[in-house]
C-alpha positions, 0 to 999 in steps of 0.5 A, spaced: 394 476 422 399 476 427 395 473 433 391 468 429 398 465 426 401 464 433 394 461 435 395 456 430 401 454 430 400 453 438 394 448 437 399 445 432 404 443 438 397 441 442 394 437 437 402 434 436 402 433 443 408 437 444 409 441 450 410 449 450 415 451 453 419 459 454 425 457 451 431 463 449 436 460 444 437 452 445 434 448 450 435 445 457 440 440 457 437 436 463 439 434 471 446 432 468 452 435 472 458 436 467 464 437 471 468 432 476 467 432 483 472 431 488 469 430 494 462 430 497 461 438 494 461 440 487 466 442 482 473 446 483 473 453 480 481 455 480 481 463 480 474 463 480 474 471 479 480 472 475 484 475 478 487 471 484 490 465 481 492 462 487 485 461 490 479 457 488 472 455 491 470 448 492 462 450 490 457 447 494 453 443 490 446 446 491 447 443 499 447 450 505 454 450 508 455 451 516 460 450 520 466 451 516 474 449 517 479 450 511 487 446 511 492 448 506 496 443 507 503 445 507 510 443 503 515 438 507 517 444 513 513 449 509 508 453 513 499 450 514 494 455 512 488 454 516 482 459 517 475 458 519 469 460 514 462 464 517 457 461 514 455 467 510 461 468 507 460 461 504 453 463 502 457 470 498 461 465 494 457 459 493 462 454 496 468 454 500 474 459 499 480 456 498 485 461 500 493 460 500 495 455 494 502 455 493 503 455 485 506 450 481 504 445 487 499 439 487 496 442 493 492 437 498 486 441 502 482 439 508 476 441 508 470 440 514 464 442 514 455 441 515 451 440 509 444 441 509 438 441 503 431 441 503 428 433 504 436 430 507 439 430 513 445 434 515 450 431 514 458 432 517 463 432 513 471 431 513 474 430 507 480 432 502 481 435 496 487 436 490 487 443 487 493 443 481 496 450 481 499 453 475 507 458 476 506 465 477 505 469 472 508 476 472 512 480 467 518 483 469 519 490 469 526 489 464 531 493 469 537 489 471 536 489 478 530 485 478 532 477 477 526 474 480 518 475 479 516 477 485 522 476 487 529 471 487 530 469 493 527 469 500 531 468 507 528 468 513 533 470 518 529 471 524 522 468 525 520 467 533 514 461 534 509 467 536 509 469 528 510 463 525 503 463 523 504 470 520 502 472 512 505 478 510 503 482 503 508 485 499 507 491 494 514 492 490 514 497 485 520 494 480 521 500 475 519 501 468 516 496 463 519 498 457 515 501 451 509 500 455 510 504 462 511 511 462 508 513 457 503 518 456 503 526 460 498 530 462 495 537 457 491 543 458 492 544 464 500 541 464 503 538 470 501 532 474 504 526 475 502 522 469 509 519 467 510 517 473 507 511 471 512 503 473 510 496 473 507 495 480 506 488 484 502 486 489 503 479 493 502 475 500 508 471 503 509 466 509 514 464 514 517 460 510 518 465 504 513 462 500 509 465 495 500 463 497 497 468 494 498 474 488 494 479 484 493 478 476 496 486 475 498 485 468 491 481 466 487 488 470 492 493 468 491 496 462 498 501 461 495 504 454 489 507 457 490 513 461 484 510 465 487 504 467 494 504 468 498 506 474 502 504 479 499 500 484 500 503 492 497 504 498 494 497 499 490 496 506 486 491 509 479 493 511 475 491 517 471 487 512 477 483 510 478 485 503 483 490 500 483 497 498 489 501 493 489 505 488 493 507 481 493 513 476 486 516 475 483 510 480 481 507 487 477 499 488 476 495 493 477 487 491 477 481 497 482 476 497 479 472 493 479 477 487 472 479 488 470 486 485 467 491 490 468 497 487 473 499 482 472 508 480 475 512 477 477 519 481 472 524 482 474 529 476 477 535 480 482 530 483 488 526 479 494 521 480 492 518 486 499 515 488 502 513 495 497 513 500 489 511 502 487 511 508 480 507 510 476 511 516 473 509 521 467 512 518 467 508 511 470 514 507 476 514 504 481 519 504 486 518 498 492 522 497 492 526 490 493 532 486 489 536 483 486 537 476 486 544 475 489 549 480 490 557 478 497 559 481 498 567 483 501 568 477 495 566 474 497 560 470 493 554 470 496 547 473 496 540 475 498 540 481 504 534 484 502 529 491 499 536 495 492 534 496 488 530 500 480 528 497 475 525 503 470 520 499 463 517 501 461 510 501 458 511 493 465 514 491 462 522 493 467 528 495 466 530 502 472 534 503 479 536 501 485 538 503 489 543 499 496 542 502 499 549 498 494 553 500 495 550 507 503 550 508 509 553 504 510 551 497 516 554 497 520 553 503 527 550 500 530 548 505 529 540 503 529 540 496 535 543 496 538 538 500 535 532 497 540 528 493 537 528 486 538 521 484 533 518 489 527 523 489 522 517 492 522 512 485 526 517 480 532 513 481 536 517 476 544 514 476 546 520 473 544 526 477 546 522 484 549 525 489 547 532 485 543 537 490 538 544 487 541 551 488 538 557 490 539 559 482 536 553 479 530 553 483 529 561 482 529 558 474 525 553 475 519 559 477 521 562 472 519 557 466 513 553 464 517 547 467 511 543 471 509 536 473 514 532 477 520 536 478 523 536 485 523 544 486 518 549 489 512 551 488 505 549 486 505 545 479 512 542 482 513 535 487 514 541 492 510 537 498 510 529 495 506 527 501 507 519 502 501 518 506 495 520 510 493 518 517 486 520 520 486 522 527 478 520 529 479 523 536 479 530 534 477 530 526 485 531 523 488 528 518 496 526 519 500 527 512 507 525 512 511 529 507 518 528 504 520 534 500 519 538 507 521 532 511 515 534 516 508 530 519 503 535 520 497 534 524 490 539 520 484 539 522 477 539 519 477 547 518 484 546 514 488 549 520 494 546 522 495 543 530 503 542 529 509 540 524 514 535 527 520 537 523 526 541 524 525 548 525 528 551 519 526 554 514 518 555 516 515 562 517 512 565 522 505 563 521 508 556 523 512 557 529 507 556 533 506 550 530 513 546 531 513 541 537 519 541 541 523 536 543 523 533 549 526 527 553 523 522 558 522 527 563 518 532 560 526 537 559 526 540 553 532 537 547 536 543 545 538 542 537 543 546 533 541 550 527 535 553 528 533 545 531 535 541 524 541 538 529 538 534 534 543 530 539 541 523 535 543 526 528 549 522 526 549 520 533 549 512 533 549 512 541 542 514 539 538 520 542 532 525 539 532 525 532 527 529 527 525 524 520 528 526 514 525 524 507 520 519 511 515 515 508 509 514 512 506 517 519 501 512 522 497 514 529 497 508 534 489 509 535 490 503 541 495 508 544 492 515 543 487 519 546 486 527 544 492 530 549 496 524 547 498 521 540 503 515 539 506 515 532 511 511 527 514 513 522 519 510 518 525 516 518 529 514 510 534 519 512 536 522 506 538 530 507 538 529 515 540 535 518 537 539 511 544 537 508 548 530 504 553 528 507 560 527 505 560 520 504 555 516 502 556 511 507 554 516 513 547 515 510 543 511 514 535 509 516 530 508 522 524 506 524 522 510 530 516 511 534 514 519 537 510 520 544 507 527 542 503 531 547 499 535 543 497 540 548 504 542 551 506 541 543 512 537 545 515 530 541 519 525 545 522 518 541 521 512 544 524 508 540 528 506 534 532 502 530 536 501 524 541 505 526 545 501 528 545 497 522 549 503 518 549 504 510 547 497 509 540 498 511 538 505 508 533 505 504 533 512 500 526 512 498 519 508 500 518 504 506 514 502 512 514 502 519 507 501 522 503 498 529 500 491 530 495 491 535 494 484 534 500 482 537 503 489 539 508 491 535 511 493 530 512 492 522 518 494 519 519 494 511 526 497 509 524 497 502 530 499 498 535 496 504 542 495 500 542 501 493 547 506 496 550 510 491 557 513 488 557 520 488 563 521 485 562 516 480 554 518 480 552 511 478 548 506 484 553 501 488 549 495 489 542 493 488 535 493 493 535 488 497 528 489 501 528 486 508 522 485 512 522 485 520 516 485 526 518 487 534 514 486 540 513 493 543 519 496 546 524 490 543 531 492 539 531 485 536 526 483 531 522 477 532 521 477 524 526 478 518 525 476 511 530 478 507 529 479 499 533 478 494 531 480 486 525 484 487 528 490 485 524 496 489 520 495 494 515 499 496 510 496 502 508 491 507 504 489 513 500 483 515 494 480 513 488 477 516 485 471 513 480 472 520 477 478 518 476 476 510 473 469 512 470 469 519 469 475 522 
């Protein structure tokens, strides 16, 4: 019945003279374009992707695109932004990507470029278009020291010609939001690091101090989803140009132009990324984590605290894990016990400023079901708070930087270590065969003092060999190594140097450093340093960054709380972060770059962004 009905009414439309057509719900609407057009390409799309407001594509308005050039004019002294476009990555958008927008600005973009299409002449075009930006969009993290979103002030102190066309991202983390953070925690099992959970931003500045680009953080983040919410950390660039990071119960992978790549959730043994991703050269990912369910010897079942390192594949699957509490001691006490409990990394607490564990707090802390993130010993507790994780593609290693054991330990695949770079003290016999030592120039041993936790430069402004103390960060200089000899930098923070705080809070300092280590002999030699000289003013209790640039042969410095010291007999912070920016040529003591930020509160980390990786390559 139903076949005959259709068929009448289908002669109907004939008889009628009426054409069939397939058609969904409503109809075409014609060859018409409904959206203004600039130029000779199509519309403008302003975030095209919905979570980076100051790009946009110019569409290509059905033409082929090739040979692609793009100008962002700048604001009167301001800095130009200029990139060429590879004619796939036009094809992949659709259009011209327009990176670099300042916001709150009528921006002028010049734009150069062939258009082709079936039956017309390739044509050559040069041509302007004026994209009209909206004011960053931010919530504030509601601490007081935090004045400006992203930040209040920039000052660039020092900015020699050949950086001049340098674009840095800035990844800050300003505290807790109000009734919207830090506010769930883990069970069955407990632990973790759930709680640990502050506002986070992500954006890129110029020379200028001028803001071209940011992610939408509060349009992507979800704090009331335990899923979707954390802080957001260990952003790097990858060959392909577009940015890596993850946050909480995840890891993604977006292109500057907010394009998802991927956006997965942790394998489920692993939980709490925080810190640290490292991109392979292999493709995979190794991402600094903790553990979702580790029985400890006395047969409790944990969370464990930033001790583990998880080995991803291309499609999000595990390759393999390092369990740092089985490979290193997790109750060595020597750091812990010095550490000012105040600053422990992003737990700025005024009220225990200045106050450090003893042996009988740790002993009751063992005792006790007290799990998570606690500065103290054993597994379930920050005992490791590793900050980040290096591959060494020369001998199939991994290089982790520790902060409460104050140590950068080189691992292999088989889980066994090849050498610790820390102060001597405190280690077992199963690791003193590990430790480097320390030598000058020539190849003689540095002797130190207290079973090496006192070395020649330790409170020494002439300057001489010093371990890192409390450090974030330890990055192979991959142009520099070879499987005997490793070049490495690190940014030394320098709370608890020489395993002890010091009698004032004034002697504290802090010092980007890069070690020469020779991994057969098993010796360390410092090369170079800064900020030593800069004193009080400079350190940086927590976070930070110093990392090597091929590109132009140097080194990235983000000393990123620079400027909060704290009173410790008052236990209450003296003066606010006030991160500062520098880049040096090799070997040079004075920066070619420093950017001093004001307002921000806490920073966290920096480098350098490639628009040639994103655009052309």
């Amino acid at each position: 019945m139903k076949k005959i009905t259709s068929s009448i009414l289908v002669a109907g439309l004939l008889v009628s003279g009426l054409s069939i057509q397939a058609l969904a719900i409503g109809g075409p609407s014609g060859p018409k374009l409904d959206y203004q057009i600039q130029g000779k390409l199509g519309a403008v799309k302003l975030n095209p992707y919905g979570y980076a407001p100051l790009t946009a594509i110019i569409t290509n308005n059905g033409y082929v695109l090739k040979d692609i050039k793009v100008k962002i004019l700048p604001k009167k002294d301001g800095q130009t932004i200029e990139y060429k476009v590879n004619d796939q990555v036009a094809k992949t958008y659709g259009g011209i990507p327009i990176f670099g927008l300042y916001p709150s600005y009528q921006n002028i973009v010049e734009v150069s470029y062939i258009k082709s299409a079936m039956g017309f002449k390739d044509e050559k075009v040069n041509e302007q278009y004026k994209i009209l930006t909206g004011p960053i969009k931010l919530e504030p993290s509601g601490l007081l020291f935090q004045t400006g979103v992203p930040f209040e002030k920039v000052e660039v102190k020092q900015l020699d010609k050949e950086f001049a066309d340098r674009l840095y991202l800035i990844n800050n983390v300003p505290g807790s939001i109000p009734g919207k953070s830090a506010q769930m925690i883990w069970n069955n099992p407990t632990g973790g690091a759930l709680e640990w959970n502050y506002s986070s931003n992500v954006f890129i500045v110029d020379t200028k101090g001028e803001v071209r680009w940011y992610f939408d953080s509060d349009k992507f983040l979800d704090p009331s989803s335990i899923y979707k919410t954390g802080i957001q950390m260990g952003f790097r660039q990858n060959a392909d140009g577009a940015l890596t990071w993850g946050f909480g119960q995840r890891y993604v992978k977006y292109d500057l132009m907010g394009r998802e790549i991927f956006n997965r959730q942790l394998p489920l043994a692993y939980n709490d990324f925080s810190h640290s991703l490292d991109n392979m050269q292999n493709g995979h990912y190794l991402l600094r984590v903790g553990s979702s369910n580790t029985k400890r010897p006395d047969g409790k079942n944990v969370r464990t605290v930033r001790d583990t390192i998880v080995e991803v594949d291309e499609n999000g699957n595990v390759v393999d894990d390092w369990r740092l509490y089985e490979i290193l001691d997790p109750y060595r006490k020597n750091v812990i016990m010095a550490l000012d409990q105040g600053a422990v990394c992003l737990n700025v607490d005024a009220h225990k400023a200045g106050h450090t564990l003893n042996e009988t707090e740790l002993a009751e802390l063992d005792k006790n079901n007290n799990f998570g993130d606690i500065a103290g010993t054993g597994i379930g507790r920050n005992w490791a708070h590793v900050n980040s994780v290096d591959y060494d593609l020369n001998d199939d290693s991994i290089i982790i930087s520790s902060r409460h054991q104050s140590a950068i330990v080189k691992i292999g695949r088989d889980k066994k270590i090849k050498w610790i770079a820390a102060a001597h003290k405190g280690w077992g016999d199963k690791f003193k065969d590990k430790l480097l030592q320390p030598v000058d120039s020539k190849g003689n041993k540095i002797i130190c003092e207290d079973e090496y936790s006192k070395c020649p430069g330790y409170m020494n402004d002439k300057g001489g060999f010093d371990w890192t103390y409390t450090q974030h960060t330890a990055f192979i200089i991959d142009s520099k190594t070879n499987k005997d000899i490793l070049y490495l930098t690190a940014f030394d923070n320098g709370d608890a140097r020489g395993l002890e705080q010091p009698a004032l809070a004034s002697m504290k300092y802090s010092r980007a450093v890069v070690y020469k280590i020779n991994q057969k002999k098993k010796t360390i030699e410092q090369i170079w340093e800064y900020g030593k000289q800069r004193g009080s003013d400079w350190f940086s209790a927590v976070t930070s960054i110093a990392e090597y640039q091929k590109d132009k042969n140097s080194i990235l410095v983000y000393s990123a709380t620079a400027g909060m010291q704290f009173d410790i007999g008052k236990g209450v912070p003296v003066g606010n972060p006030a991160p500062e920016l520098l880049e040096f040529k090799w070997g040079s003591s004075k920066p070619s770059v420093l950017i001093k930020f004001t307002g921000t509160g806490i920073g966290y980390q920096a480098m350098p962004i490639s628009l040639e990786k994103a655009f052309t390559k």
